[in-house]
PAGUNU-455476 format. One record per residue (C-alpha): residue in one letter; x, y, z; residue number from 0. Coordinates in pm, whole numbers, plus 50000, padded with zeros to 5 digits. Layout:
REM residues N
<site resn="A" east="X" north="Y" up="Z" resi="NUM"/>
...
***
This chain:
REM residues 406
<site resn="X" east="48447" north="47922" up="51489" resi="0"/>
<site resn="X" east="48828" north="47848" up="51490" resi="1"/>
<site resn="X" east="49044" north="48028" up="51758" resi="2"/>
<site resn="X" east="49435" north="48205" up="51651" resi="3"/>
<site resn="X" east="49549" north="48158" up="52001" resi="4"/>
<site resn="X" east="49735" north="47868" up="51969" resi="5"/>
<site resn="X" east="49880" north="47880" up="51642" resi="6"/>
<site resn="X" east="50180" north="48074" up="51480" resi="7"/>
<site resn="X" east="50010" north="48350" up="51361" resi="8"/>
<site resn="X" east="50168" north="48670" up="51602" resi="9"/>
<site resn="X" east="50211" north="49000" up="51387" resi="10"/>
<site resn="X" east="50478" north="49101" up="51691" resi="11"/>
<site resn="X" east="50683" north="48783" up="51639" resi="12"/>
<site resn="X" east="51041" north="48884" up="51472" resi="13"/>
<site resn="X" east="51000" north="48483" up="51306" resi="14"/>
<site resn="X" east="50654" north="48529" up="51197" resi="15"/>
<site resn="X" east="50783" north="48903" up="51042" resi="16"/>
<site resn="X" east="51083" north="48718" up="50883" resi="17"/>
<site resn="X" east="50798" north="48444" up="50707" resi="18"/>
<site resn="X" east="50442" north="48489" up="50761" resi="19"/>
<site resn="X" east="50359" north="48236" up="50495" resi="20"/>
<site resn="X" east="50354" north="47907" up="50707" resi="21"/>
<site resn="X" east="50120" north="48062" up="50973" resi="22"/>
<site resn="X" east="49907" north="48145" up="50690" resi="23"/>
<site resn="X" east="49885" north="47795" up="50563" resi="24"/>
<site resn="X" east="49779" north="47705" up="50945" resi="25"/>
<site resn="X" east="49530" north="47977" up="50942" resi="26"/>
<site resn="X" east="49364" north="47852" up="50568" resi="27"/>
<site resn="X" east="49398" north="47496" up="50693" resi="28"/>
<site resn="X" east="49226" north="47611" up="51014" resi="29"/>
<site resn="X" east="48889" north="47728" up="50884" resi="30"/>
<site resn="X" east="48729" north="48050" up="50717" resi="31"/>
<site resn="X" east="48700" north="48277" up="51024" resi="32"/>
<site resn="X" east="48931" north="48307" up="51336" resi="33"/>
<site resn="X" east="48900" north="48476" up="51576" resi="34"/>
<site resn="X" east="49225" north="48680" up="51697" resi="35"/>
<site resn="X" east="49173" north="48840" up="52066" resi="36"/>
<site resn="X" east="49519" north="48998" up="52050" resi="37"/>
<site resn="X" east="49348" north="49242" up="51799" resi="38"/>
<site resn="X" east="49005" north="49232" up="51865" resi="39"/>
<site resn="X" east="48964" north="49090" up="51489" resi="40"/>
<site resn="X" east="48790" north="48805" up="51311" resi="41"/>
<site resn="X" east="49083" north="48708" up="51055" resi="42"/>
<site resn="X" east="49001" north="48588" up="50701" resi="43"/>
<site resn="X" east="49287" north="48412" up="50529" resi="44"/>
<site resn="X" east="49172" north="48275" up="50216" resi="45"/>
<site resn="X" east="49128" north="48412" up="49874" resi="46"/>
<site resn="X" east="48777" north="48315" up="49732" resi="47"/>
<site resn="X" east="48645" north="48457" up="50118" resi="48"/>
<site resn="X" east="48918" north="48811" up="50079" resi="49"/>
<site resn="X" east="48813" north="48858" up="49759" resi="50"/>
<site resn="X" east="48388" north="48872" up="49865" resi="51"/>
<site resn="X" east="48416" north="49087" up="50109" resi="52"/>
<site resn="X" east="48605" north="49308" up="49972" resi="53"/>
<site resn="X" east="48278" north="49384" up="49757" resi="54"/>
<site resn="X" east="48091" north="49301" up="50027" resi="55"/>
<site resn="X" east="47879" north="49628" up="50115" resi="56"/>
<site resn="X" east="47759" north="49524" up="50441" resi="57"/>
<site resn="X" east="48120" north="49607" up="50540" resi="58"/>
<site resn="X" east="48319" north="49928" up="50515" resi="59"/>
<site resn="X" east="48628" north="50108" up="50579" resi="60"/>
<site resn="X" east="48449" north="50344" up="50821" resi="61"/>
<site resn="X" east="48079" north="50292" up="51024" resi="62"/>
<site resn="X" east="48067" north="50681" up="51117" resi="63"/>
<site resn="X" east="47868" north="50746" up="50759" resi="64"/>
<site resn="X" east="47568" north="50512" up="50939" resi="65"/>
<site resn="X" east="47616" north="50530" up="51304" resi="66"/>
<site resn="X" east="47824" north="50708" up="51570" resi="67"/>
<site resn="X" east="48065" north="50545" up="51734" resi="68"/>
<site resn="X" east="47849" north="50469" up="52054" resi="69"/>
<site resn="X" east="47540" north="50290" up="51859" resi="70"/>
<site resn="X" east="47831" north="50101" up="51664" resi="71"/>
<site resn="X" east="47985" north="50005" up="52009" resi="72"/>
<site resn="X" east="48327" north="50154" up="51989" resi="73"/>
<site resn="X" east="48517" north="50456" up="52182" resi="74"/>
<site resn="X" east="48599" north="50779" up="51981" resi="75"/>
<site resn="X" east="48952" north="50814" up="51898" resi="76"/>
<site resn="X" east="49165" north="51021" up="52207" resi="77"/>
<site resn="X" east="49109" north="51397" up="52147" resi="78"/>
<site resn="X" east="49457" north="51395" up="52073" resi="79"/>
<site resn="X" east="49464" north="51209" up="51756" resi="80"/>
<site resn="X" east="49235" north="51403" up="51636" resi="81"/>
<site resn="X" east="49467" north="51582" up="51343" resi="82"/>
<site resn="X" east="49547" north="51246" up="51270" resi="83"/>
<site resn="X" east="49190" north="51134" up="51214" resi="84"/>
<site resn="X" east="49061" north="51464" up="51033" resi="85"/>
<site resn="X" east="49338" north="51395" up="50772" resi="86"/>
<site resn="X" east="49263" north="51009" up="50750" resi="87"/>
<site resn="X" east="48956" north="51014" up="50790" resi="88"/>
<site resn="X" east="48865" north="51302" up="50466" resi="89"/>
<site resn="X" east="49054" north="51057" up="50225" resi="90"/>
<site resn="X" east="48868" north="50823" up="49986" resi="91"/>
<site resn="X" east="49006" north="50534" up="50121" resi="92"/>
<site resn="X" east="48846" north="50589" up="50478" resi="93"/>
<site resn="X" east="48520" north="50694" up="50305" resi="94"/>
<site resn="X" east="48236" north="50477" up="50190" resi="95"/>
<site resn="X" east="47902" north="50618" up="49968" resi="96"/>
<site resn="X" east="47828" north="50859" up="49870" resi="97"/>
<site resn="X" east="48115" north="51051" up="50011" resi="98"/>
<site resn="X" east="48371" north="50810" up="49876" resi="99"/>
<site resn="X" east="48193" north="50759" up="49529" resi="100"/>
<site resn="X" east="48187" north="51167" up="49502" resi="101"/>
<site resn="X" east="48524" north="51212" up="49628" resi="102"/>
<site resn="X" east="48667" north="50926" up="49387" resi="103"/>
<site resn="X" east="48452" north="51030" up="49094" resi="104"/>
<site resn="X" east="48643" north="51421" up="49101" resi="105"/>
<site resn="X" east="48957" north="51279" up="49192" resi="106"/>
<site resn="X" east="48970" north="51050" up="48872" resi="107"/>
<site resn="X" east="48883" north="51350" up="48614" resi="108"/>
<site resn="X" east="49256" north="51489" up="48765" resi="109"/>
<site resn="X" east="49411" north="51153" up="48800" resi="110"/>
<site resn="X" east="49363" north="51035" up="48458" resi="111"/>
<site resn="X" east="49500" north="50742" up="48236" resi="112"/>
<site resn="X" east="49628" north="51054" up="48004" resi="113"/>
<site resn="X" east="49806" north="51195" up="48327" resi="114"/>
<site resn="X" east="49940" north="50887" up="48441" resi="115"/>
<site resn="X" east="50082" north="50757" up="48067" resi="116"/>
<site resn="X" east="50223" north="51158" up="48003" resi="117"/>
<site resn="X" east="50439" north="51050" up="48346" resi="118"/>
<site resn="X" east="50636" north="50785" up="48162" resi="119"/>
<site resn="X" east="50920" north="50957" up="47976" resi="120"/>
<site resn="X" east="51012" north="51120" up="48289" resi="121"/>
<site resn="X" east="50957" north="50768" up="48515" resi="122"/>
<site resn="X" east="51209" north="50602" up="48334" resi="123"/>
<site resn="X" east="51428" north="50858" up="48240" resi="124"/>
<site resn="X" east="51465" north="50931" up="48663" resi="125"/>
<site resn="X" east="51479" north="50505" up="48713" resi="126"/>
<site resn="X" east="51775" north="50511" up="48435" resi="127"/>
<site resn="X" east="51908" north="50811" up="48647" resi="128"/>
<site resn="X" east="51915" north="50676" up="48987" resi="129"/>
<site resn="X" east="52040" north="50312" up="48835" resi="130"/>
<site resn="X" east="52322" north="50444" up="48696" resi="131"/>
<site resn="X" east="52408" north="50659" up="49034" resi="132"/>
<site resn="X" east="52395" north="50290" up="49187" resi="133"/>
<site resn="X" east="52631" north="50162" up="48924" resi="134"/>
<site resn="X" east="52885" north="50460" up="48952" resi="135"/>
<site resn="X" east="52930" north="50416" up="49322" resi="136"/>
<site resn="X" east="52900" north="49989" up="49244" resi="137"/>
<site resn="X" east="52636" north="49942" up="49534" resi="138"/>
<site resn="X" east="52481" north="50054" up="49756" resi="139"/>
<site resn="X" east="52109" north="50053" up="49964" resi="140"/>
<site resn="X" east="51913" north="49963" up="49744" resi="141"/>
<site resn="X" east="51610" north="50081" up="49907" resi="142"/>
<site resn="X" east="51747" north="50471" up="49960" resi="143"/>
<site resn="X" east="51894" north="50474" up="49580" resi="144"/>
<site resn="X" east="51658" north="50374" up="49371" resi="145"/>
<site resn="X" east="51324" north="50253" up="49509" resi="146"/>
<site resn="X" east="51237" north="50506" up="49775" resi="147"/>
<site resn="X" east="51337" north="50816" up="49554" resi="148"/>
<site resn="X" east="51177" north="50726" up="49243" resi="149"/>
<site resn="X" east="50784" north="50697" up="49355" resi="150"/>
<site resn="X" east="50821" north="50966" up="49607" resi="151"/>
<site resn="X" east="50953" north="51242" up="49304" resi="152"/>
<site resn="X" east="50715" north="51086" up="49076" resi="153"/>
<site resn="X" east="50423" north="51146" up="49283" resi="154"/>
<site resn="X" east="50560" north="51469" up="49420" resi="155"/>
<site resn="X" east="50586" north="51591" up="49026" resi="156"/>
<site resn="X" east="50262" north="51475" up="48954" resi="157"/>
<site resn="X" east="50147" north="51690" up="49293" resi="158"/>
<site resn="X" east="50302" north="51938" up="49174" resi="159"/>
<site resn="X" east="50523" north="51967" up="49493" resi="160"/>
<site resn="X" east="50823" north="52194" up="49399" resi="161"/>
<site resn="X" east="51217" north="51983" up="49446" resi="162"/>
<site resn="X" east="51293" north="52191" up="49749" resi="163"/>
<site resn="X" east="50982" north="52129" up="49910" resi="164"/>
<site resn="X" east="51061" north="51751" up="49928" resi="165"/>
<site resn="X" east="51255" north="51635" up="50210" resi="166"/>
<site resn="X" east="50984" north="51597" up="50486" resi="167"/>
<site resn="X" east="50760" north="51378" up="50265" resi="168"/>
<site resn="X" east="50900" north="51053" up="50331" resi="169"/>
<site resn="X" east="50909" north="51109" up="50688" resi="170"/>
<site resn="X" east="50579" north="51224" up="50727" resi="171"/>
<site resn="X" east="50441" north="50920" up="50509" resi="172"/>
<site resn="X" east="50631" north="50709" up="50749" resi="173"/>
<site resn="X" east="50519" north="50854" up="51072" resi="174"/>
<site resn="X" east="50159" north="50883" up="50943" resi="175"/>
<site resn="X" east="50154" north="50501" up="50836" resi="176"/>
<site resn="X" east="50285" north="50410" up="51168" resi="177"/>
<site resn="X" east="49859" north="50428" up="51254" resi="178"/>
<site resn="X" east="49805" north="50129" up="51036" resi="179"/>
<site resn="X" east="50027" north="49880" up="51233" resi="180"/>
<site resn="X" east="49769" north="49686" up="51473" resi="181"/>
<site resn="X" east="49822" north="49820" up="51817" resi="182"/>
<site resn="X" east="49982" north="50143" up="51737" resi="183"/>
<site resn="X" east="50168" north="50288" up="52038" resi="184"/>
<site resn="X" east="50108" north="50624" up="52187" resi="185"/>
<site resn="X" east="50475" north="50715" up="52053" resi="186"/>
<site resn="X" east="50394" north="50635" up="51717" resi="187"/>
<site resn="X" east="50048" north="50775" up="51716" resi="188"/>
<site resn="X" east="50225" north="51142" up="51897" resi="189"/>
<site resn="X" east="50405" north="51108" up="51538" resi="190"/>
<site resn="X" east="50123" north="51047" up="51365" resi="191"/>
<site resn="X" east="49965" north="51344" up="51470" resi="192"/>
<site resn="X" east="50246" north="51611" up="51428" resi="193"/>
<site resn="X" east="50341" north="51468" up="51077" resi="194"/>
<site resn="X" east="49967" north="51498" up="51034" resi="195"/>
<site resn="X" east="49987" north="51889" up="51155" resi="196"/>
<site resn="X" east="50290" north="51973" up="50911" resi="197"/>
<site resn="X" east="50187" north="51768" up="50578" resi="198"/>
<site resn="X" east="49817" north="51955" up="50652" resi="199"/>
<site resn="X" east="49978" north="52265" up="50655" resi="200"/>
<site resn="X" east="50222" north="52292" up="50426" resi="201"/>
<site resn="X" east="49988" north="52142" up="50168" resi="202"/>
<site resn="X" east="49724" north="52415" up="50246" resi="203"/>
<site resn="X" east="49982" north="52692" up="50202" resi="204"/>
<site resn="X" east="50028" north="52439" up="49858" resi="205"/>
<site resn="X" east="49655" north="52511" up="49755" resi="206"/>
<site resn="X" east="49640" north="52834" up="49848" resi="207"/>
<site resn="X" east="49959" north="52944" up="49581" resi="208"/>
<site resn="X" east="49762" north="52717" up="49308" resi="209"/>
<site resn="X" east="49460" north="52889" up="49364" resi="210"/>
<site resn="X" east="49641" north="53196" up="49251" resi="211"/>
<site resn="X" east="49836" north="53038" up="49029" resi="212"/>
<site resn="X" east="49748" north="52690" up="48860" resi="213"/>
<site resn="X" east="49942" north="52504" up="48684" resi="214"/>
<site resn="X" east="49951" north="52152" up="48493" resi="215"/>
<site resn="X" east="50019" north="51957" up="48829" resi="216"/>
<site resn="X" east="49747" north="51746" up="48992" resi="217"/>
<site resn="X" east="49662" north="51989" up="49289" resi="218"/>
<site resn="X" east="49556" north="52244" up="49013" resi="219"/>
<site resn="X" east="49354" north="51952" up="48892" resi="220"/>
<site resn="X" east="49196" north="51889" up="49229" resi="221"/>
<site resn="X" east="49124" north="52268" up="49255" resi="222"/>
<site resn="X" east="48988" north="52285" up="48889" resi="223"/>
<site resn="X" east="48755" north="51892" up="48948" resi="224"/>
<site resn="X" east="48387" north="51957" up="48972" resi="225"/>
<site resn="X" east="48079" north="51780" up="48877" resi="226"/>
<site resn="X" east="47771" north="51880" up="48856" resi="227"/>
<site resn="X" east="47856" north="52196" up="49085" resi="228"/>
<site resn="X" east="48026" north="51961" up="49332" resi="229"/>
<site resn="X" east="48373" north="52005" up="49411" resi="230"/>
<site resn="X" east="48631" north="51899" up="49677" resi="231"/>
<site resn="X" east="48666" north="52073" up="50024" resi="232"/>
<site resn="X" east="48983" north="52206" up="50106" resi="233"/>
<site resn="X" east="49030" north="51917" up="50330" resi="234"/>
<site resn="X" east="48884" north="51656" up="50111" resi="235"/>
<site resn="X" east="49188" north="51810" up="49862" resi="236"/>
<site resn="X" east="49444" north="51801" up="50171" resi="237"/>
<site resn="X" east="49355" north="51439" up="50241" resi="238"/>
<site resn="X" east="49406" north="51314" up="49881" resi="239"/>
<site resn="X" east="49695" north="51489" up="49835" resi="240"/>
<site resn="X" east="49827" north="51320" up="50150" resi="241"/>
<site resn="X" east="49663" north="50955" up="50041" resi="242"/>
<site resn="X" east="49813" north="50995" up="49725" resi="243"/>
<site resn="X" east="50123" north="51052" up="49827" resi="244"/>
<site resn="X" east="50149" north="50782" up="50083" resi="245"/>
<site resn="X" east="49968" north="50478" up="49873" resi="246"/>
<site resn="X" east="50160" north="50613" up="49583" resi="247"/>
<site resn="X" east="50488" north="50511" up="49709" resi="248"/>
<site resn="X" east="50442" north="50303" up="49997" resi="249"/>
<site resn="X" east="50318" north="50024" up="49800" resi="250"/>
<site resn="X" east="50587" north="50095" up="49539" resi="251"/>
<site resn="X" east="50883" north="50147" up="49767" resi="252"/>
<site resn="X" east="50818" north="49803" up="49920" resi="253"/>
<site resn="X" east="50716" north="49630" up="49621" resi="254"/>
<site resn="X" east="51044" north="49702" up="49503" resi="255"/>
<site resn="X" east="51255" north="49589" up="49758" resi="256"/>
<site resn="X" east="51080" north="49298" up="49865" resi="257"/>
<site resn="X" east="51075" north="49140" up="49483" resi="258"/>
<site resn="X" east="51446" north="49200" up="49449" resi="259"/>
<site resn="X" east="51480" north="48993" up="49787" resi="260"/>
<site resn="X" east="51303" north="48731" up="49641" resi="261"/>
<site resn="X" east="51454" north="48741" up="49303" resi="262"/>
<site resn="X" east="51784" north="48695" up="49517" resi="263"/>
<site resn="X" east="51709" north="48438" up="49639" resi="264"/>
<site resn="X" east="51615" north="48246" up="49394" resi="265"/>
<site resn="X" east="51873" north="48259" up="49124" resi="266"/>
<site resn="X" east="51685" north="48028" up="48882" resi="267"/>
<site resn="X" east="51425" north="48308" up="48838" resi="268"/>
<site resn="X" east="51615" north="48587" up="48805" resi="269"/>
<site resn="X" east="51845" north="48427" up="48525" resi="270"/>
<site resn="X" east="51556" north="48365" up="48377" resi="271"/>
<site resn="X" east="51429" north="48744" up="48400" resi="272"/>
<site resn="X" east="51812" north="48843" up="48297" resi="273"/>
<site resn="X" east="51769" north="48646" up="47979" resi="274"/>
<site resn="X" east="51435" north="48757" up="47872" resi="275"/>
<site resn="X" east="51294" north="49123" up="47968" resi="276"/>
<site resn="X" east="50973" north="49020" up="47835" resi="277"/>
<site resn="X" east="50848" north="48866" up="48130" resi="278"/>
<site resn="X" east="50869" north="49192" up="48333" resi="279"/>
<site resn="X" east="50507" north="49299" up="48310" resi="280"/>
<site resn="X" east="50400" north="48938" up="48492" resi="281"/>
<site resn="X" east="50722" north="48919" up="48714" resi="282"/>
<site resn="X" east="50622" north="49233" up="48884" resi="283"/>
<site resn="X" east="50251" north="49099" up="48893" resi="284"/>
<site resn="X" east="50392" north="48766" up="49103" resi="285"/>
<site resn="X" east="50651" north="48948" up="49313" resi="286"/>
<site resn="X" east="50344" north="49130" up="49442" resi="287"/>
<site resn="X" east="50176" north="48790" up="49507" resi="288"/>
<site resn="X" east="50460" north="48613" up="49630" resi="289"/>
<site resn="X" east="50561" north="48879" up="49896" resi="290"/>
<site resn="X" east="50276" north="49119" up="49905" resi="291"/>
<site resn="X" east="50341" north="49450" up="50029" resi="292"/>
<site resn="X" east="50031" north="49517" up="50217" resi="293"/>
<site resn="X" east="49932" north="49250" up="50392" resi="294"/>
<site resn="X" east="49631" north="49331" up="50554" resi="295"/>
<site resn="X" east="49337" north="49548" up="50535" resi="296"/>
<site resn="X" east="49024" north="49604" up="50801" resi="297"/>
<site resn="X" east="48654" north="49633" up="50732" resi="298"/>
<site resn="X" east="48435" north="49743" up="50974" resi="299"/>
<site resn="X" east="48100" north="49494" up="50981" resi="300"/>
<site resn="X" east="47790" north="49721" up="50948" resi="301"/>
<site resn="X" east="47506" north="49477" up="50916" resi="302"/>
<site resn="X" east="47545" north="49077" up="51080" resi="303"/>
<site resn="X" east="47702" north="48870" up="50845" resi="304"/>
<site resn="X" east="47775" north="48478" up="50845" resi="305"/>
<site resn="X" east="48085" north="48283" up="50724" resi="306"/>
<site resn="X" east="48101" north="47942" up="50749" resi="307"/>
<site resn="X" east="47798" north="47871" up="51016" resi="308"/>
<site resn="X" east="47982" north="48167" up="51225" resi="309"/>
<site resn="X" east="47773" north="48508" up="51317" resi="310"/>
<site resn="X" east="48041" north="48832" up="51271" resi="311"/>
<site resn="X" east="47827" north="49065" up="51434" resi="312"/>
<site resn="X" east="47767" north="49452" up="51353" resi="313"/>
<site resn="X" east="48037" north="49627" up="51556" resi="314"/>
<site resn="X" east="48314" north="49375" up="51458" resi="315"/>
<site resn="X" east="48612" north="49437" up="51307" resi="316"/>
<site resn="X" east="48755" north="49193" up="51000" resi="317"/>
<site resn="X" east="49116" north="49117" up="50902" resi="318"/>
<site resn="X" east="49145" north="49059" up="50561" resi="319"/>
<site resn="X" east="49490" north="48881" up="50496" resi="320"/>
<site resn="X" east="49618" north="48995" up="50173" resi="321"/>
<site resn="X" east="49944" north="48759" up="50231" resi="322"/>
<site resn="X" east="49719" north="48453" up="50306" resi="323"/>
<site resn="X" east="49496" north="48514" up="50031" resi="324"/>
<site resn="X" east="49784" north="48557" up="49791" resi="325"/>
<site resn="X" east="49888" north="48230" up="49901" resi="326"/>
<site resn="X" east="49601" north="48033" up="49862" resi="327"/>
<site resn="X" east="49644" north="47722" up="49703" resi="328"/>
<site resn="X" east="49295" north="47676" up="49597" resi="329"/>
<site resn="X" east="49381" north="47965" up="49379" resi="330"/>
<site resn="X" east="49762" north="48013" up="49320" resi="331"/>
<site resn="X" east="49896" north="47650" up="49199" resi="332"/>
<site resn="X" east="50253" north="47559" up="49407" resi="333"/>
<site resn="X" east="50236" north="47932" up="49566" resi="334"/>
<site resn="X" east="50539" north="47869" up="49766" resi="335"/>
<site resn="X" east="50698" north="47871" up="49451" resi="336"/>
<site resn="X" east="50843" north="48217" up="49247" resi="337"/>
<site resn="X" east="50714" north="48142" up="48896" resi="338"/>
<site resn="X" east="50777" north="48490" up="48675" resi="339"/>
<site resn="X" east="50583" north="48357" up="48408" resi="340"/>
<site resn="X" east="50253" north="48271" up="48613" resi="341"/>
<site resn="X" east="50012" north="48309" up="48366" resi="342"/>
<site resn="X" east="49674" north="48302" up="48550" resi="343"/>
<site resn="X" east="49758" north="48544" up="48888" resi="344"/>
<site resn="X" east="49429" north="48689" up="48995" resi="345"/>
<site resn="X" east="49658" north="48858" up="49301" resi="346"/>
<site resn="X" east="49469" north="49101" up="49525" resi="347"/>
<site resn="X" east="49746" north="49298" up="49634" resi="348"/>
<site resn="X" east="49619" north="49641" up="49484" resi="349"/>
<site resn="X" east="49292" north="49527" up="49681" resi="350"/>
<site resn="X" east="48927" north="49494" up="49496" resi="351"/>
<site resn="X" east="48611" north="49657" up="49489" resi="352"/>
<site resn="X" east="48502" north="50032" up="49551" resi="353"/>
<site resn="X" east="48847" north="50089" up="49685" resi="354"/>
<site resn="X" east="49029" north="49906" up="49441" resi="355"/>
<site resn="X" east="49420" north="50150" up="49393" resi="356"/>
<site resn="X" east="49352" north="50423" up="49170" resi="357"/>
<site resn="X" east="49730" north="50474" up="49159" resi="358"/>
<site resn="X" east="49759" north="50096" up="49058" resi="359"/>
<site resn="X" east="49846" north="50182" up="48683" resi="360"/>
<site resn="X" east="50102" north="50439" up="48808" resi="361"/>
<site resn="X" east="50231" north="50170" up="49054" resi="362"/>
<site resn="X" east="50297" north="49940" up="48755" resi="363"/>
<site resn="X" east="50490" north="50201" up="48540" resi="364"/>
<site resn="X" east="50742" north="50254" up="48796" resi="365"/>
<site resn="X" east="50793" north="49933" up="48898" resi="366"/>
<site resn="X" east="50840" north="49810" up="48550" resi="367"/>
<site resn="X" east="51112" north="50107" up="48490" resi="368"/>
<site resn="X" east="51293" north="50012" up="48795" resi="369"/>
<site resn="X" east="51321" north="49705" up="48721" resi="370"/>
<site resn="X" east="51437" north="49764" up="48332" resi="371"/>
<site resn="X" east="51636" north="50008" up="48468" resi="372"/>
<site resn="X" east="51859" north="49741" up="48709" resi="373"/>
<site resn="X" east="51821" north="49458" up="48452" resi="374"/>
<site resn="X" east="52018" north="49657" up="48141" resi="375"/>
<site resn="X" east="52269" north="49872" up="48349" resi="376"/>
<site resn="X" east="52348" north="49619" up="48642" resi="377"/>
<site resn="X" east="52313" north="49312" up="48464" resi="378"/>
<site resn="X" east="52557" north="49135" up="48731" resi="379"/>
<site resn="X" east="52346" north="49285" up="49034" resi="380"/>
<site resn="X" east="52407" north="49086" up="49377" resi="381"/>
<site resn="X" east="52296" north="49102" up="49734" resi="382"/>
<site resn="X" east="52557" north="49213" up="49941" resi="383"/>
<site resn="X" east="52431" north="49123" up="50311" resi="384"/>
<site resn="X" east="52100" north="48988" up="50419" resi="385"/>
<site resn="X" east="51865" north="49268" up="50529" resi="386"/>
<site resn="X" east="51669" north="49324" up="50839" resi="387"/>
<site resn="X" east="51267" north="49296" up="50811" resi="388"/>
<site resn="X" east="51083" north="49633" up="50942" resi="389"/>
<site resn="X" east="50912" north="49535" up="51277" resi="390"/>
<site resn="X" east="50576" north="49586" up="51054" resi="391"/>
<site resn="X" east="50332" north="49363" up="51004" resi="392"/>
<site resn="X" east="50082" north="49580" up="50791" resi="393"/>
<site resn="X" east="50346" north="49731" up="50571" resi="394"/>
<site resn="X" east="50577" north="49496" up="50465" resi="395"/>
<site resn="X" east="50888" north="49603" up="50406" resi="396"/>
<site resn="X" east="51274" north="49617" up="50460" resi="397"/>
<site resn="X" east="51502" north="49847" up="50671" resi="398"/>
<site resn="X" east="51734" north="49796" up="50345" resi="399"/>
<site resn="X" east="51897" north="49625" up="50068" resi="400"/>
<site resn="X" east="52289" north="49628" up="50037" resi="401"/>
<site resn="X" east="52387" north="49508" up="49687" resi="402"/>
<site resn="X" east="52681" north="49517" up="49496" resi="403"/>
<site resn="X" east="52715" north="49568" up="49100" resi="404"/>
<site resn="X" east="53027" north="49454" up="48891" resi="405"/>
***
């Protein structure tokens, strides 16, 4: 068993925020398995190990479908969080079988590939849109203008969320992600829980109208989904909404910014993506590997499992390191290096298994017509000041990105 303490891996660190890649390579060289006390985690950095358990059922996103939180060892959330956790903890992503296979299997007869490909017209008609607002003005955030808006309307239009209604939703995403940092504070966990209280809300006020009225939208869908008899709760449909919302653009928004950063900073690359728009299907698959935008993701171990000659016991809590795996030279040849025409990128950012992103298709379309988008109407698109990293380690993103065009 290898020990974090005295390396540079420290998810608080403003250096290790600004370039977590190096303390990964420590971490790989280090051994399978760490063990990180600041966290009360076992950390798993490489690929071949990330990629297992992942698919591994003796481990899950949640114990509570097997045992309550005293057999499994653990304290109950505070009573306070508990809108927080009602909302989390009804979404398929928090669920193992059969509650997640049930949940999943209705959710994809709304959220199908004919849905998703019907969404393309107006994906890149709204990226060609909010480009060419960037262009008029000749800069601006990058981040506010074109990356954040575009998932958030697309997946508020698939939703069915009316324009007017759509203010709050980025904050409440934000606030309500706040919970997957490691450590949350009890300020960010007090905004957790009232974004939690609004988005539950509003969205049952949401479901109550479609029940009335459906229409084409995806929370008609959700209403409509049933197999076998079975259908969704009104929470299960509150939580999925609310999932869908936040994994459909968080991923996105970051994504988005964080492969422009790169692609800034390596001008060899991005002439070559300016001279041939062919390579934008596998650029955007190794700007997700080269800076992923989720960077971690817990299991909970529900039987005793061994890696490497070490015992995780049941109770523990595993790290999986997205950004380490997606760096793993046993898999990734030179991974330091920004290659846009990677051929063989096996990249686990969209994660594997049973919870493998259901919005991972949609992801793609959107960041393929953002990226089109900037490539034919800001052809001479610079960066205009170096941004600031969010103080996240989970979500890894920027405050912004000031460019210029012309």
């Amino acid at each position: 068993m290898a020990d974090a303490g005295d390396l540079a891996f420290d998810p608080w660190d403003p250096a290790f925020l600004a370039d977590p890649y190096p303390a990964y390579a420590e971490l790989r060289a280090r051994g399978r398995v760490i063990r990180y006390e600041a966290t009360d985690q076992w950390l798993v950095p490489r690929h071949a190990d990330v990629s297992a358990l992942l698919r591994d059922r003796r481990l899950g996103r949640s114990y509570q479908h097997r045992f309550s939180h005293e057999e499994f060892g653990r304290s109950a959330p505070p009573a306070e969080h508990e809108p927080f956790h009602t909302l989390n903890d009804h979404g398929m992503l928090d669920l193992e079988p059969p509650d997640h296979t049930r949940i999943r299997r209705l959710v994809s007869k709304a959220f199908t590939p004919r849905t998703v490909e019907r969404l393309k017209p107006y994906v890149r008609e709204l990226a060609s849109e909010l480009v060419a607002g960037l262009v008029r003005r000749g800069g601006g955030d990058l981040l506010r203008e074109v990356a954040e808006p575009l998932p958030v309307a697309v997946i508020a239009e698939m939703l069915g969320i009316p324009e007017a209604d759509r203010g709050p939703l980025r904050p409440w995403s934000a606030d309500i992600c706040g919970m997957y940092e490691l450590n949350p504070s009890e300020e960010t966990a007090a905004r957790a829980v009232r974004a939690s209280v609004e988005f539950s809300e509003y969205l049952r006020e949401l479901i109550a109208e479609r029940r009335e009225k459906p229409g084409e939208d995806l929370i008609s869908g959700l209403i409509a989904a049933h197999d076998e008899g079975e259908r969704l709760t009104e929470q299960e449909m509150i939580s999925t909404a609310v999932l869908l919302l936040n994994a459909g653009h968080e991923a996105t928004v970051n994504a988005t910014v964080n492969g422009w950063y790169a692609l800034f900073r390596d001008p060899g690359q991005l002439a070559a993506l300016r001279a041939d728009h062919a390579l934008i299907p596998s650029a955007i698959e190794e700007l997700m590997r080269y800076d992923t935008p989720l960077q971690l993701f817990e299991r909970w171990v529900l039987e005793d499992i061994e890696i490497d000659g070490t015992t995780i016991p049941r109770g523990a809590e595993i790290a999986l390191l997205f950004g380490a795996a997606n760096h793993d030279p046993e898999v990734f040849a030179d991974p330091g290096r920004l290659d846009l025409a990677r051929a063989d990128n096996p990249h686990i950012s969209f994660s594997a298994g049973i919870h493998y992103c259901i919005g991972a298709p949609l992801a793609r379309i959107e960041l393929a017509a953002s990226m089109r988008a900037l490539l034919v109407q800001a052809p001479t698109l610079t960066l205009a000041a170096r941004p600031e990293r969010k103080p996240n380690f989970v979500i890894r993103g920027l405050e912004e990105l000031s460019v210029t065009v012309g």
